[in-house]
C-alpha positions as CSV (number, residue, x, y, z in Angstrom):
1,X,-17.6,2.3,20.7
2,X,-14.5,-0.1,21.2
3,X,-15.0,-3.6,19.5
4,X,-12.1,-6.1,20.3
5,X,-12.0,-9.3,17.6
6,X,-9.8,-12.4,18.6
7,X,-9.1,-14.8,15.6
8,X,-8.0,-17.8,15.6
9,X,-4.5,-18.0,13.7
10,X,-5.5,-21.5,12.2
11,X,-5.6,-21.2,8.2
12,X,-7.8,-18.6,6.6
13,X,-11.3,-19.3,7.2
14,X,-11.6,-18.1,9.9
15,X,-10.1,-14.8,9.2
16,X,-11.8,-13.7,5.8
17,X,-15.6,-14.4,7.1
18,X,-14.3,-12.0,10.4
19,X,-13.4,-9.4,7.8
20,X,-16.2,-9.7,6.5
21,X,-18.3,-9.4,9.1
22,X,-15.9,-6.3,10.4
23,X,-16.4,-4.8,7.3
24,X,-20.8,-4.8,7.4
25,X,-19.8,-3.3,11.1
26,X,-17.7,0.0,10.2
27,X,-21.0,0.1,7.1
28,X,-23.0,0.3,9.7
29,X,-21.1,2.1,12.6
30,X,-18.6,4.1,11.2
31,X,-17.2,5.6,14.5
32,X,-16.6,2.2,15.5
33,X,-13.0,1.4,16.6
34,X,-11.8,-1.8,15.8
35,X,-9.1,-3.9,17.2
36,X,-8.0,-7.1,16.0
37,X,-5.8,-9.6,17.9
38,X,-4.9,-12.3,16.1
39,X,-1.4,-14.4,14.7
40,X,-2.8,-13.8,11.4
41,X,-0.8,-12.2,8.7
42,X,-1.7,-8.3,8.5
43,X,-1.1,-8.8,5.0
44,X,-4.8,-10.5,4.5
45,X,-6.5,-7.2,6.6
46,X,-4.2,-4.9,4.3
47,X,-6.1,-7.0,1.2
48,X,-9.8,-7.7,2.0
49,X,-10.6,-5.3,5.2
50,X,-12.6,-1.6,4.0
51,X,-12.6,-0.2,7.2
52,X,-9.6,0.8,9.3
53,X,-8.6,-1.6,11.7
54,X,-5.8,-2.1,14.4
55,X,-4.2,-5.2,14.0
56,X,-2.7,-6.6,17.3
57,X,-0.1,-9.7,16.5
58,X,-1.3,-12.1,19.0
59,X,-1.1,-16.0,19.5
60,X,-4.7,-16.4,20.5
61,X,-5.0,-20.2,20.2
62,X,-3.0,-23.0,18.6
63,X,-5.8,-25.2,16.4
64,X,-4.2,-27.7,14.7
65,X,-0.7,-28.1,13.3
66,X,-0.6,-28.7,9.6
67,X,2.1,-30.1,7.7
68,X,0.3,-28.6,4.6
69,X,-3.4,-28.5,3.7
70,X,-4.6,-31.8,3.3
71,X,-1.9,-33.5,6.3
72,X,-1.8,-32.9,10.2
73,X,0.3,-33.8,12.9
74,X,-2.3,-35.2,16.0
75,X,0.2,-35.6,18.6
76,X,2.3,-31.9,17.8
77,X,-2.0,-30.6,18.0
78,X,-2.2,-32.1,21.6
79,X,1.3,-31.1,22.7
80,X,1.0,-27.6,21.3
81,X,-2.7,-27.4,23.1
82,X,-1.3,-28.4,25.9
83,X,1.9,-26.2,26.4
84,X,-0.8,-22.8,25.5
85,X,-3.2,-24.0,28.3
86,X,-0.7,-24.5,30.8
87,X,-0.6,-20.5,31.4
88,X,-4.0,-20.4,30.2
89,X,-4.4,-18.1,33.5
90,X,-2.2,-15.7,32.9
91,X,-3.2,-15.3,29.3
92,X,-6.4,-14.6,30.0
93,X,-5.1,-12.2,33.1
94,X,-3.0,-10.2,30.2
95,X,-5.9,-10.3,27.8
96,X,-8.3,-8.7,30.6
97,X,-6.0,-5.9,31.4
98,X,-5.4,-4.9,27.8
99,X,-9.3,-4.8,27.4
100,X,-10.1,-2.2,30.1
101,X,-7.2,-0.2,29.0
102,X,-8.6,-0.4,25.6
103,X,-11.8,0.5,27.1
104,X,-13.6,-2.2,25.1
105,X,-17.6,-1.7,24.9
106,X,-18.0,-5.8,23.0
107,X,-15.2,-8.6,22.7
108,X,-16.0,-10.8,19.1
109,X,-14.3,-14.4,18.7
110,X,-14.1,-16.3,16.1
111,X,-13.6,-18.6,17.7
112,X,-10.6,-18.0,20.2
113,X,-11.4,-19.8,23.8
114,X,-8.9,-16.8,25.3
115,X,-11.4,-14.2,24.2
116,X,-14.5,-15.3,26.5
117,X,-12.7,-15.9,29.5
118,X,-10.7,-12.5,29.3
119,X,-14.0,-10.7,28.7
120,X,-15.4,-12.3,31.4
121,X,-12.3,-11.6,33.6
122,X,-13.1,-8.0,32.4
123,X,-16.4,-7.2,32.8
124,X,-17.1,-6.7,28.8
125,X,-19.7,-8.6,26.9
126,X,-18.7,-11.2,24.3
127,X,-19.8,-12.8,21.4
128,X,-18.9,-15.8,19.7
129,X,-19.0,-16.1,15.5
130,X,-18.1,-19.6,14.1
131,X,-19.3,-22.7,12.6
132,X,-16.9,-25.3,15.4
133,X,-16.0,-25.1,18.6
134,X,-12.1,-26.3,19.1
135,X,-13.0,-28.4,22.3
136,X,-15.4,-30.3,19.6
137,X,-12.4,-30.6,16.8
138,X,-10.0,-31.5,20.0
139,X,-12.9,-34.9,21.1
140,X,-11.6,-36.2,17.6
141,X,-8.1,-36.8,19.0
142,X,-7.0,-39.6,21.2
143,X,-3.9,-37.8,21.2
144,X,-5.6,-35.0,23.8
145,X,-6.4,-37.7,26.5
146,X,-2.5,-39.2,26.6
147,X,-0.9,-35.5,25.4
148,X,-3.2,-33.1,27.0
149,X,-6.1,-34.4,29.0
150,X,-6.6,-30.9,30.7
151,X,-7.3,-29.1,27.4
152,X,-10.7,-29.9,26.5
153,X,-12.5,-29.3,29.9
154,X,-10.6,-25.6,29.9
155,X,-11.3,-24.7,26.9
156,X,-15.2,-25.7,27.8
157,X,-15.3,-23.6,30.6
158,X,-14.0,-20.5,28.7
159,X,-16.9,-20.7,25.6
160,X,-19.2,-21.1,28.6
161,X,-18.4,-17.4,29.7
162,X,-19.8,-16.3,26.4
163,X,-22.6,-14.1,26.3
164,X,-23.7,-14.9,22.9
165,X,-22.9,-17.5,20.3
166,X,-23.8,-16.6,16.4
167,X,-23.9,-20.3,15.0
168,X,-22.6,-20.5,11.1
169,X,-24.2,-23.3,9.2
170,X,-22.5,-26.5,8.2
171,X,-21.9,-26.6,12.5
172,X,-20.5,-29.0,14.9
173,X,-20.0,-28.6,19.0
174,X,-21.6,-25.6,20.8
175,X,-22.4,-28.1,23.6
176,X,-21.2,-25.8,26.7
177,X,-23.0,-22.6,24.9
178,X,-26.1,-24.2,23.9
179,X,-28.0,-21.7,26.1
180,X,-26.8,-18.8,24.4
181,X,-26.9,-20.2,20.2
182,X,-28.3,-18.2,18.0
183,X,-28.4,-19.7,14.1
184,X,-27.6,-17.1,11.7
185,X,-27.3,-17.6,7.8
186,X,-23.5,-18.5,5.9
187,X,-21.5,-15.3,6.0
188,X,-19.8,-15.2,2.7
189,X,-17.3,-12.6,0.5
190,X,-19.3,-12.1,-2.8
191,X,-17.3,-10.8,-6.0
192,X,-18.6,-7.1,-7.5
193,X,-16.4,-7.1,-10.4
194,X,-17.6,-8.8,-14.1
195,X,-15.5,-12.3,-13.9
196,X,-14.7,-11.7,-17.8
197,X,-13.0,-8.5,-16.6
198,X,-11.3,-10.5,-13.8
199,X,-10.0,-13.5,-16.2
200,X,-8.7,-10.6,-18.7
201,X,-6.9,-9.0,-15.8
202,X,-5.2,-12.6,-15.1
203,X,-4.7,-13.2,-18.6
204,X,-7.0,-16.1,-18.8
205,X,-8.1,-16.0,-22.8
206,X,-10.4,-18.4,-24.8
207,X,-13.6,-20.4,-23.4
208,X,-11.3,-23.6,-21.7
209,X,-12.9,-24.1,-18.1
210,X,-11.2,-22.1,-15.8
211,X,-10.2,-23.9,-12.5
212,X,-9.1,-22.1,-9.5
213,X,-7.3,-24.1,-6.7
214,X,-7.7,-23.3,-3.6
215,X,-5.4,-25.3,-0.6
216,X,-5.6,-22.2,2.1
217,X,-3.1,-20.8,4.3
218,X,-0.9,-24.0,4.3
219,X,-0.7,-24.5,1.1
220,X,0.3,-28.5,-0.4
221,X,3.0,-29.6,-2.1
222,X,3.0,-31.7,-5.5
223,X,0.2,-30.5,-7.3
224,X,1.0,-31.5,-11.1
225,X,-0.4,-27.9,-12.4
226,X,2.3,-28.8,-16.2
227,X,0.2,-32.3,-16.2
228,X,-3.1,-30.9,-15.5
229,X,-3.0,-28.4,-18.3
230,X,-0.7,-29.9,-20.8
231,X,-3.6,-31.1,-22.8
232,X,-4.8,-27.4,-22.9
233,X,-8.0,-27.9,-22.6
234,X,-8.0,-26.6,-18.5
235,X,-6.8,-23.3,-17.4
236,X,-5.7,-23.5,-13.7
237,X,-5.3,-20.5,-11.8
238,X,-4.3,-20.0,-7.9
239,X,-5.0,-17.0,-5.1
240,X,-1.0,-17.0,-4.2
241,X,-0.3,-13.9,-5.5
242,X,-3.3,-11.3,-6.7
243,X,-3.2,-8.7,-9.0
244,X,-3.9,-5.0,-7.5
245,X,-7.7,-4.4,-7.8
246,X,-8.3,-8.2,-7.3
247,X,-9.6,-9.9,-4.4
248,X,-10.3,-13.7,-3.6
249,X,-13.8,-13.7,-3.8
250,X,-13.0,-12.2,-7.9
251,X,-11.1,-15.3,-8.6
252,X,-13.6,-17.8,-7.5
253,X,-16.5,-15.8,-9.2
254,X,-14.2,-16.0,-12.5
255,X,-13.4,-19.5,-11.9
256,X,-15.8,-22.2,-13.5
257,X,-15.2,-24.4,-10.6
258,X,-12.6,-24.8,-7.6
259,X,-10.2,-27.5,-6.9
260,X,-9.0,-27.8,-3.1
261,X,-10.5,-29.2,0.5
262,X,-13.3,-28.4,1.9
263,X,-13.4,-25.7,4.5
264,X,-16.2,-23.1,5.8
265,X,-14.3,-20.3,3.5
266,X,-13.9,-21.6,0.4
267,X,-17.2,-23.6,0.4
268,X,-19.1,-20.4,1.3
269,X,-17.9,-18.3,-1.4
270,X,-18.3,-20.7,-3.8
271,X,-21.7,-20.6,-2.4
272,X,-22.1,-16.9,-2.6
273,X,-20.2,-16.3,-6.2
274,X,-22.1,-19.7,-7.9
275,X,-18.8,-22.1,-8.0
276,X,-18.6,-25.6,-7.9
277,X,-16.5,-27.2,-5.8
278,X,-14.0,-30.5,-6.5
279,X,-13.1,-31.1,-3.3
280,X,-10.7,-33.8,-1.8
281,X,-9.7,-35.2,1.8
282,X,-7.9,-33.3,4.5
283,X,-6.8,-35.7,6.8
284,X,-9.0,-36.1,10.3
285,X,-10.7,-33.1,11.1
286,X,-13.9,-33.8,12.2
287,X,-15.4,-31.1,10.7
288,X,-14.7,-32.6,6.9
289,X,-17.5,-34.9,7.7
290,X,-20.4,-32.6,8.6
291,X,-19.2,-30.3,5.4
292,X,-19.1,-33.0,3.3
293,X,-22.5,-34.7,4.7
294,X,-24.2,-30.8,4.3
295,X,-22.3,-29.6,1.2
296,X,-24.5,-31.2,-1.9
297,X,-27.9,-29.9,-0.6
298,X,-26.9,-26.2,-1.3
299,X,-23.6,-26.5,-3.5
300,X,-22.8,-28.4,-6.4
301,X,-19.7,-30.7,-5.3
302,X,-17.8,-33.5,-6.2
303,X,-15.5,-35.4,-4.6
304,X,-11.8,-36.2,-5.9
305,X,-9.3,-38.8,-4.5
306,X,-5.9,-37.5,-3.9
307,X,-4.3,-39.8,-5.6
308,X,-6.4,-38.3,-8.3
309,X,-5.5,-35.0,-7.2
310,X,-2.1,-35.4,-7.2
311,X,-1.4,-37.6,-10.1
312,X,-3.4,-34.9,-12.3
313,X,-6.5,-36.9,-13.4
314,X,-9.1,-34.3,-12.7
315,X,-11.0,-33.7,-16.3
316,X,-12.7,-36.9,-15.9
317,X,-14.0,-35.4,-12.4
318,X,-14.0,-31.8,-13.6
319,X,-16.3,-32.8,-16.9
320,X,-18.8,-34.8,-14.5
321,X,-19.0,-31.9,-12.1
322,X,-19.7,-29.3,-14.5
323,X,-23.0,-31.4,-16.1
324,X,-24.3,-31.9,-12.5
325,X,-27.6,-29.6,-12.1
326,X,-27.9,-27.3,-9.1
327,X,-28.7,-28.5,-5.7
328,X,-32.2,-27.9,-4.3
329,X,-31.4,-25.6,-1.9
330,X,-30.8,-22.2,-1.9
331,X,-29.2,-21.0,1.6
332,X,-29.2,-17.4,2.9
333,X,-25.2,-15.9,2.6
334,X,-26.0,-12.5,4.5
335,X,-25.2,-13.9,7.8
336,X,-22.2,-10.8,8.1
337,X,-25.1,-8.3,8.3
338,X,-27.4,-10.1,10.6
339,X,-23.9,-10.8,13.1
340,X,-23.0,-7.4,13.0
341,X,-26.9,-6.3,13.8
342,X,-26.7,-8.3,16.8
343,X,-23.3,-7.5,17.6
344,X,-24.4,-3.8,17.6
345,X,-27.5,-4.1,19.4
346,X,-25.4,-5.4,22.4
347,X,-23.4,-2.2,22.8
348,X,-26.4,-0.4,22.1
């Protein structure tokens, strides 16, 4: 059995809930072959993946182009959509070809238009993982209608040659594969290891609140770390660099609460490990507003200003955070194991 994973290169999210879910498949079908195409840094598999897993280097879409975590660039998003699409044809010709000479049984996306059209091109079954659809993060443009007014119809057409969509929570667009949704719970990396254990590891000592910031893949420049903990009362830790042993998921489990912006990743682990999040803007992305709409039913969460953020006034924010009570909900986070079921059940 042959699965084929297209991820989208955009940040990290997107990535570390596909590991996951590649992970619960090689538990559950260890003669599985897995390949992964994807401009994603192999470094992340090397870190987080359990099973063994081919790593193609790929562009498999563009997303959106960040100047660093909480800034974008709407008009270089449309022109880069735009110049990808323009071949989109003989992409998805190249893509089909490597998939019958991989002799691929299932083709997984999350949540790469390229990968549904080339396994439809192909003959193999797909499935799509993800909480958004890019043709509903592209609507919120006005730059795609001057820059790239072909983009959004194409990339409509390819998620409607999907066989199955497995819809995360927190979920906008869909639209062209309503027929095929299936809702599945949050899947989410929980920690294993004893967060005292972890915060001796990082050489976090006393009972100061520990505050992990977390910015993704494009990092952001500025953040006052001197100011925020000059008062020592904080302890602010990041996920740049981890100790052998360590993974993500470890740090936020250690952490009393995380700083950064919202995104799928970050708010589900904070959802599996029991984090608070303070969480700021990220510039328009129309996805902020259904995360931050959904967020306080099932996470404690706060909102801080950048100007906050960046000028280092977070204890007022951090303090009023840590005295909220839990939210009233308690969502589901095993939505890895009910993908990969499905996923499985395909081929089978």
């Amino acid at each position: 059995m042959t699965l084929v994973v297209y991820i989208s290169g955009h940040g990290f999210g997107h990535a570390s809930r596909t590991i996951e879910l590649m992970n619960t498949i090689g538990r559950l079908a260890p003669d599985a072959h897995i390949v992964v195409r994807t401009a994603v840094a192999r470094a992340l598999f090397e870190r987080s993946a359990d099973v063994r897993l081919d790593v193609q280097p790929i562009d498999t879409d563009t997303g959106v182009a960040q100047i660093d975590s909480l800034h974008l660039d709407e008009d270089d998003t449309a022109r880069r959509a735009a110049a990808f699409y323009r071949d989109f044809d003989r992409r998805v010709a190249d893509e089909a070809a490597i998939l019958g000479a991989t002799g691929a049984s299932v083709v997984v996306g999350d949540i790469p238009p390229l990968a549904f059209a080339a396994a439809a091109r192909a003959g193999v079954t797909s499935v799509a993982v993800g909480n958004f659809t890019w043709d509903w993060i592209y609507a919120g443009y006005p730059a795609f209608a001057r820059l790239a007014p072909d983009v959004i119809p194409r990339i409509g057409e390819a998620y409607a040659s999907a066989d199955l969509a497995l819809r995360l929570p927190m979920h906008g667009g869909f639209e062209t594969m309503k027929t095929v949704t299936r809702d599945i719970p949050f899947i989410a990396r929980r920690s294993v290891r004893d967060p005292a254990e972890t915060r001796r590891t990082l050489g976090v000592a006393g009972d100061r609140p520990v505050v992990l910031t977390a910015f993704g893949g494009y990092g952001t420049t500025g953040l006052p770390i001197d100011e925020v903990t000059r008062s020592g009362r904080l302890a602010v830790i990041g996920g740049d660099t981890l100790p052998d042993g360590l993974r993500y998921p470890d740090l936020v489990a250690a952490a009393d609460l995380v700083v950064g912006k919202p995104g799928y990743g970050i708010i589900s682990e904070c959802l599996a490990n029991g984090t608070p999040l303070l969480y700021t803007s990220r510039g328009r992305f129309v996805e902020y507003d259904v995360l931050v709409a959904e967020m306080p039913r099932v996470l404690r969460c706060r909102y801080l200003p950048q100007d906050d953020l960046l000028a280092g006034r977070w204890e007022p924010a951090i303090g009023a955070l840590l005295a909220q009570p839990a939210p009233p909900d308690r969502p589901r986070t095993d939505g890895a194991h009910v993908a990969a079921e499905a996923i499985l059940n395909l081929v089978r």
